[in-house]
Each structure stands twice: as structure tokens, then as C-alpha cells.
C-alpha positions in Angstrom: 134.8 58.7 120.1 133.9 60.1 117.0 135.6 62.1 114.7 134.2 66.2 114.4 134.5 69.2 112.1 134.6 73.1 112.8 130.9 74.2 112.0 130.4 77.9 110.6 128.4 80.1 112.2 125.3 81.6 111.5 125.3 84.8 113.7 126.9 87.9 111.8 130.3 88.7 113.2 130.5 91.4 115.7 134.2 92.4 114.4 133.0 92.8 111.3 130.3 94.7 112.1 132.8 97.5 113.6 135.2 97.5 110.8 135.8 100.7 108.9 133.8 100.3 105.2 135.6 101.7 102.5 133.8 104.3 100.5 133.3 104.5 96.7 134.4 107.4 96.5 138.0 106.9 98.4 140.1 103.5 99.6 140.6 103.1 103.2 143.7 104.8 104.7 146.8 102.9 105.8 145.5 103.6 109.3 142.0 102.2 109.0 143.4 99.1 107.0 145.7 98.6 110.0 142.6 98.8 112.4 140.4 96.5 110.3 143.5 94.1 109.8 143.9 94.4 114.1 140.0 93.6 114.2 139.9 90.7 112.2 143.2 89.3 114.0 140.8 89.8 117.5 138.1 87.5 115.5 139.9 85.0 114.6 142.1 84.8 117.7 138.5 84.6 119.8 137.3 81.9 117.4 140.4 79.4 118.0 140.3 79.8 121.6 136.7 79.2 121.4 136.6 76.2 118.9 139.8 74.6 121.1 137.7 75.1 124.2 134.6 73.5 122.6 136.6 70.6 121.3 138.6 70.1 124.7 135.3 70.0 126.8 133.9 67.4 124.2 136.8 65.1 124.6 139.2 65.8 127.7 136.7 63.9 130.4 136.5 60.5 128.7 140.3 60.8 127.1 141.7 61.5 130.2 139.7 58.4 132.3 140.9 56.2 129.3 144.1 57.3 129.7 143.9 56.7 133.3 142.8 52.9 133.2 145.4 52.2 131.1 148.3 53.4 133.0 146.8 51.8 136.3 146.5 48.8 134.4 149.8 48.9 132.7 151.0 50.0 136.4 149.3 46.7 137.9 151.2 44.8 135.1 154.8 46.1 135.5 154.5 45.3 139.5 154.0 41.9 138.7 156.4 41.6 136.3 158.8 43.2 138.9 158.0 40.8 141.6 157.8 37.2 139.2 161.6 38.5 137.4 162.6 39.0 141.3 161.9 35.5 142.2 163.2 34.2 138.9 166.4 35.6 140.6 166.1 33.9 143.2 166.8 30.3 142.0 169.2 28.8 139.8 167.4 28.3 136.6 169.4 31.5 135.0 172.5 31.9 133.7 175.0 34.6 135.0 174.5 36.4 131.7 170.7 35.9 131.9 170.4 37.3 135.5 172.3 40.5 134.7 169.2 40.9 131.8 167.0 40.1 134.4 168.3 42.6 136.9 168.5 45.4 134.2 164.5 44.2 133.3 164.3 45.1 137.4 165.9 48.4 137.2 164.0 49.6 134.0 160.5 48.5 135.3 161.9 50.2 139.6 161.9 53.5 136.9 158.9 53.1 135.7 156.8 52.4 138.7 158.6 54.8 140.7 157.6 57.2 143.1 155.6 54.4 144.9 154.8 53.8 148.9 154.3 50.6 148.6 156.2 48.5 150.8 157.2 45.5 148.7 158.4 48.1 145.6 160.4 50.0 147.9 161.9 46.9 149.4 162.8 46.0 145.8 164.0 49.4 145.3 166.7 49.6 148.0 167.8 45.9 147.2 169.0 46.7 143.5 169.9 50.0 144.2 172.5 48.2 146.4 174.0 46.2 143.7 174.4 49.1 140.9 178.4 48.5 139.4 177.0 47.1 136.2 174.7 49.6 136.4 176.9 52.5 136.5 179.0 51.8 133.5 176.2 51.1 130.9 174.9 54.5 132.4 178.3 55.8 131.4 178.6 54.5 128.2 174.9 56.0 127.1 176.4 59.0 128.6 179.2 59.0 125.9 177.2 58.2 123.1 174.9 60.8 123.8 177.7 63.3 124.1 179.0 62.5 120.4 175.4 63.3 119.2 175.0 66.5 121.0 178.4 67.8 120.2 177.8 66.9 116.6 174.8 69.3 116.8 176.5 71.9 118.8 179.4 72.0 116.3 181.4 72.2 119.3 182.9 70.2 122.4 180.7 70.1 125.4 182.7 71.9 128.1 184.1 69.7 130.7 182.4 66.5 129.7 184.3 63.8 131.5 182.9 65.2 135.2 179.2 64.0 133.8 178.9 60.8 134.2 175.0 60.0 133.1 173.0 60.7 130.4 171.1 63.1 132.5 173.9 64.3 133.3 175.2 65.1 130.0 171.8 66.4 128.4 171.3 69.0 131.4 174.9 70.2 129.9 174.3 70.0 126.5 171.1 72.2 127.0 172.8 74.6 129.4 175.5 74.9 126.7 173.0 75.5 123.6 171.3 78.1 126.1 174.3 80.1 126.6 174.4 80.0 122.7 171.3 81.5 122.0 171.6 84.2 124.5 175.0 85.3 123.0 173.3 84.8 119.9 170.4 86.9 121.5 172.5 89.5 123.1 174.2 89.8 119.8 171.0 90.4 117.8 169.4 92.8 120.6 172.9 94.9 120.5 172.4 95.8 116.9 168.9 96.6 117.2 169.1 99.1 119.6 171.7 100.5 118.1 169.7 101.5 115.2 166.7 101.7 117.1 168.6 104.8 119.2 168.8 107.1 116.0 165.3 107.3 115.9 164.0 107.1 119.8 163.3 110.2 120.4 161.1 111.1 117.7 159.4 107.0 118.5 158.8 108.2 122.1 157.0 111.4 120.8 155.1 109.5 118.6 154.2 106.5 121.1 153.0 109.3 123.8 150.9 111.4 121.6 149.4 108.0 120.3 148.9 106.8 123.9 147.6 110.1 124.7 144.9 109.7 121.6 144.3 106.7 123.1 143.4 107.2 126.5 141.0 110.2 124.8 138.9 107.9 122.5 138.5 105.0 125.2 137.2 108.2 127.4 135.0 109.5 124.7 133.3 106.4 124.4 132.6 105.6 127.9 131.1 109.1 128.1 128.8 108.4 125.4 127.7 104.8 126.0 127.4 106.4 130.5 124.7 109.1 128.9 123.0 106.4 126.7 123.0 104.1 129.1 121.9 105.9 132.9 119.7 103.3 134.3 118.0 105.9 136.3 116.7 108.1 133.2 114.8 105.3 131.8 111.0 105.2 132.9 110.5 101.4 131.5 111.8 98.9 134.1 113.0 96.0 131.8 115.0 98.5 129.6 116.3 99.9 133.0 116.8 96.3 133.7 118.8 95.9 130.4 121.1 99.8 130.2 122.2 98.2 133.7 123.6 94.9 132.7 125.4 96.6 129.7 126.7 99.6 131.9 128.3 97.2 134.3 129.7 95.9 130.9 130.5 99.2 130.0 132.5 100.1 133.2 134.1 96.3 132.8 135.6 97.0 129.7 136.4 100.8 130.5 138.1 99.6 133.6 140.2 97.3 131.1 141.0 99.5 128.2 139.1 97.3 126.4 137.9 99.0 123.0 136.3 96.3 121.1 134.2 95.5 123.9 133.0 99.3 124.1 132.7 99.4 120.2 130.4 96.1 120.7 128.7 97.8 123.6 128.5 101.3 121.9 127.0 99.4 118.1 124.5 97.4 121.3 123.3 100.7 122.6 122.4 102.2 118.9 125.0 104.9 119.1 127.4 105.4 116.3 128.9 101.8 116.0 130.9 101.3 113.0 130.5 105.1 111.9 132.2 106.1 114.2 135.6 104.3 113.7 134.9 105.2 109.8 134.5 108.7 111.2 137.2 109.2 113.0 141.1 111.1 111.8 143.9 109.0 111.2 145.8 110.1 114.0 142.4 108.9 116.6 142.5 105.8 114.8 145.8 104.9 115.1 145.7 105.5 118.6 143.0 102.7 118.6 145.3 100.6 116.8 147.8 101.0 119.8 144.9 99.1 122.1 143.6 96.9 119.7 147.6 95.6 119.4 147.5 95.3 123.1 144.3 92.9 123.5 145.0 90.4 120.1 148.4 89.9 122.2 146.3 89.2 125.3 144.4 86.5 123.0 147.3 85.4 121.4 148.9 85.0 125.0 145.6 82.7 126.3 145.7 80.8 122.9 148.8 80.1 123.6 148.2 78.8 127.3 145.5 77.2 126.4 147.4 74.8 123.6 150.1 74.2 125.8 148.0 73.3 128.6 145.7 71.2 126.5 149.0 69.2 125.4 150.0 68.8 128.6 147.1 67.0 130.0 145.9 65.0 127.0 149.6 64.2 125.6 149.1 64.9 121.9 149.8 68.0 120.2 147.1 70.4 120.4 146.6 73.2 118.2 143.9 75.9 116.5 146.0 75.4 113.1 144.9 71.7 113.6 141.8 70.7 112.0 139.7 68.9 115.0 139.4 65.6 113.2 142.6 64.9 113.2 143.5 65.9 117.2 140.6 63.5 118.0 142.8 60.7 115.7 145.2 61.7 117.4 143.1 60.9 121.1 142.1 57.4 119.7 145.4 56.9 118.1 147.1 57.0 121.6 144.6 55.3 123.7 144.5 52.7 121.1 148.6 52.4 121.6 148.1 52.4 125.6 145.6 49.9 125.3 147.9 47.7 122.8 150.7 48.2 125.3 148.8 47.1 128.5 147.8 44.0 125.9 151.7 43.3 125.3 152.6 43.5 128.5 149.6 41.3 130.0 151.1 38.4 127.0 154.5 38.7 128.3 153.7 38.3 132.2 151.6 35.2 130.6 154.3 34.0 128.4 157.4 33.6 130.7 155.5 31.8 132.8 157.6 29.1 131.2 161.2 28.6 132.1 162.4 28.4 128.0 160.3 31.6 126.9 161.3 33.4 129.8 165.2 33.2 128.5 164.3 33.9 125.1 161.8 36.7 126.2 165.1 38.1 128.5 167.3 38.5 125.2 165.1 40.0 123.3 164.8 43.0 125.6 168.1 42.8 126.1 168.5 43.4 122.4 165.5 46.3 122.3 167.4 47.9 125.4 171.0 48.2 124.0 169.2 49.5 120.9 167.3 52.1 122.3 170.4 53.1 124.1 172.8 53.4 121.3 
């Protein structure tokens, strides 16, 4: 997989092409600065979801199938290992200390592999879940040592901790607790801003309808424009009837939607006013096309958003548009590379307690590696 940079573009940018010019004669407005500055948020918004998109679709297929091999043949690996530290068991070569490593080695590797319908794993499954006393209270003891840490970041105790008795238990409570503190924390914040914010609401709603109202009137002017420019049926020649028809269906798309920089685009397309027209219009009719502009760069910002968290998700590394694209694809090698290196390990330990001495000496080490991961 090899490593990749952003490339520029060569095409001129659409955005940019309906941006209000400042004159020589007098600096743009406070309101047309706002629209540019809402303009050139859309553009780079579309870019990052575009250049995210491009870089998934180069990638996801073969990550995720690496990924894939590797946990079915990590999963392959642990089953073994389940089954040979089960017979081990068995007999009489371990000591009482070495089979309760053993059976913790069985319980770790039951979580791993679990859900599974296969027979012999859930035989295994039910017979250690039987025998569970030692168990429990190393489950309790991770429990308090996790409470200390999350109390410490709390700054306070967690309420009723003795009644949770795992660390699951105890982390669900911690969270619900730092929850509750950020909504009073919240609630607190949202208090003081209305109260300010209800000095000035009436004048706000005034403001916000006549703006909306503005609004509704310039996405209306447009589509009456680009519906006389573009009437299919007034134009004799049939592959420019053929082309006003694809961009009216456009047209009545993005009227449908409220979508004004697709009906700038559309209306610069059909040799109407394009960019002369935002430069044209008042203040006020501008900032009313602020008011949707604002609403479509948070639509993008909302599918950039998805679409980094869902990329995440399903490739497990962080994914994002302020991440140059050479190093999320390090970041792809980087963890297949650590998949494949743990498949590897685990392959050399089923091979290497294959004998009776390395098997006790392989048992205390992850005994050690356990207890420290747990403290």
C-alpha cells in the first residue's frame, strides 16, 4: 500500500467564481465579507469530504480484507491455545499455583473468542464459568483500583460505590457520574445565556424573520430567472433542449432544497448574472443569503462529520480531513503490520509451550503482563 498526497486541482473553483469582488473604488461590506467568508467555508467543507471519500475508496477494500485475515487467523490461534491450556489442565504436570494462571489464560482467551456457536467453545465456556470464586475477587479488586483513578479525576467520591462490584461495573458509574456533571455544568451555562439572550429576543426574532423573509424572496427570484432561461420547450435546437432540461431538473433540485449555491452555480451555468449578482445585491438581500448559506456549510460540516466517524469505525484508526493522507495510510500499514505481528506472536507461543518447562515459564509471564495491565 503505498503512501499518497492531496493533489491540487486544475479546474477553477466554482465558489470562487460566485464570490462578491471588491471594487476599487470601495471595500466589501461586512455583509458580503460574511457571504464570501460562508462561500469559501462551503469549498473547503466539499473538498474534505471529497478528498476523505477519494482516499477511503482507495484504501478501505484491501485494509479491511487485511484486517479480516488477521483476526480469523488470530481467532484460529486463540482456539487452539484454549483447547491445548484445557488439556494441560487436565493432568498433573501443573502446580496449584500454575493451574489458577492457566485457568485465568482460559478465561481471558473464552473473552476474546466470544460470541461463538461452536460447540467445543461453548462447552469450555459453561465449564469455567462454573468455577469463577477466584475469578470474582480479582474482578473486584480491578474494580477498586479503578475506582481510586476515576474518583481522582472526578475530584469526588463515586456515589454508592461498594454496590459495583466489576470494573464494568464501576466505569458505567463513573461515566454516569461525569454525565450528570456536565449537564449541571450545561444547564448552568445555558441558564445564563438565556438570560441575557431574553433582553434582546424580541428585537432577534424581528430581525431573524425579516432575514428569513429576504431569504425565501432571493431563493424565489432566482428560480424565476434560471425557470425563463431555462424552458426546455422555447428552445428550437434539440441538444440545448436536451441540456436546459438536465439543469432545470437541477434547478427545481436545488430550489426544492433551499439550496443557494447550487442555484448560484446553476444561474453563473445558464449565463445569467452569476457573480454580479450577489455583488449587486443590498446588504440586507445578502444577508438573508448568509442565513442559507449558514444552513448548508452545517449540513457539510454534519456529513464530514459522519463520514470521519464512520471511516474510524470501520478501518480502526483515526480518520480525519485535518490529517494529511500520508500519514492515515501509515497509519493503515502501521496496524495491519501490528495484527500481523500479533497473529506471529501468538502462532510462536502455541509452538513454544509445546514443551512442558516453557509452558510454566510462558504461564508466569502472562501472569505477570496480566496483573500489570490490571493495576
Amino acid at each position: 500500500m503505498s503512501t499518497d498526497n492531496p493533489t491540487s486541482s486544475a479546474v477553477p473553483s466554482v465558489y470562487a467564481a460566485l464570490s462578491v469582488q471588491p471594487r476599487p473604488d470601495a471595500p466589501l461590506s461586512a455583509a458580503q465579507q460574511r457571504y464570501n467568508t460562508l462561500l469559501s467555508r462551503m469549498e473547503t467543507l466539499s473538498a474534505q469530504v471529497e478528498r476523505l471519500q477519494a482516499w477511503s475508496d482507495r484504501h478501505r477494500h484491501t485494509h479491511v480484507q487485511a484486517l479480516y485475515q488477521s483476526a480469523q487467523q488470530m481467532r484460529a490461534l486463540r482456539q487452539s491455545l484454549l483447547v491445548f491450556l484445557h488439556e494441560q489442565l487436565q493432568g498433573e504436570a501443573l502446580t496449584a499455583q500454575q493451574q489458577r494462571m492457566a485457568r485465568t489464560q482460559v478465561r481471558v482467551l473464552i473473552e476474546q473468542l466470544a460470541p461463538s456457536t461452536d460447540p467445543q467453545f461453548q462447552a469450555l465456556a459453561e465449564l469455567y464459568r462454573l468455577d469463577e470464586d477466584d475469578l470474582a475477587e480479582e474482578r473486584a479488586q480491578e474494580a477498586q483500583r479503578l475506582r481510586e483513578r476515576i474518583e481522582e479525576a472526578l475530584g469526588q467520591p463515586i456515589h454508592n460505590a461498594n454496590q459495583y462490584q466489576t470494573p464494568e461495573e464501576m466505569m458505567a458509574a463513573g461515566m454516569r457520574q461525569w454525565q450528570r456533571q456536565q449537564q449541571a455544568d450545561d444547564e448552568r451555562k445555558a441558564a445564563k445565556r438565556a438570560a441575557r439572550k431574553a433582553l434582546k429576543k424580541p428585537a432577534a426574532q424581528v430581525s431573524a424573520q425579516v432575514q428569513q423573509a429576504d431569504a425565501r424572496s432571493v431563493i424565489r427570484t432566482i428560480f424565476r430567472q434560471l425557470a425563463s432561461a431555462l424552458h426546455p420547450d422555447r428552445e428550437p435546437d434539440a441538444s440545448e433542449r436536451e441540456r436546459k432540461t438536465a439543469l432545470m431538473s437541477e434547478v427545481n433540485a436545488a430550489y426544492e432544497k433551499n439550496d443557494l449555491s447550487t442555484l448560484l452555480r446553476l444561474q453563473m451555468q445558464a449565463t445569467l448574472t452569476g457573480a454580479a449578482g450577489a455583488s449587486n445585491l443590498a446588504d440586507d438581500k445578502l444577508a438573508a443569503m448568509c442565513l442559507l448559506l449558514k444552513e448548508q456549510v452545517t449540513a457539510l460540516e454534519d456529513d464530514l462529520a459522519q463520514l470521519e466517524f464512520t471511516l474510524t469505525r470501520d478501518l480502526c484508526v483515526p480518520v480525519s480531513a485535518q490529517l494529511a493522507e500520508a500519514v492515515m495510510t501509515q497509519a493503515l500499514q502501521t496496524l495491519q503490520a501490528n495484527q500481523r505481528h500479533e497473529a506471529d506472536s501468538l502462532a510462536s507461543d502455541l509452538h513454544r509451550i509445546q514443551n512442558e518447562a516453557e509452558l510454566k515459564r510462558w504461564l508466569k509471564e502472562q501472569s505477570r503482563a496480566f496483573k500489570a495491565t490490571s493495576a
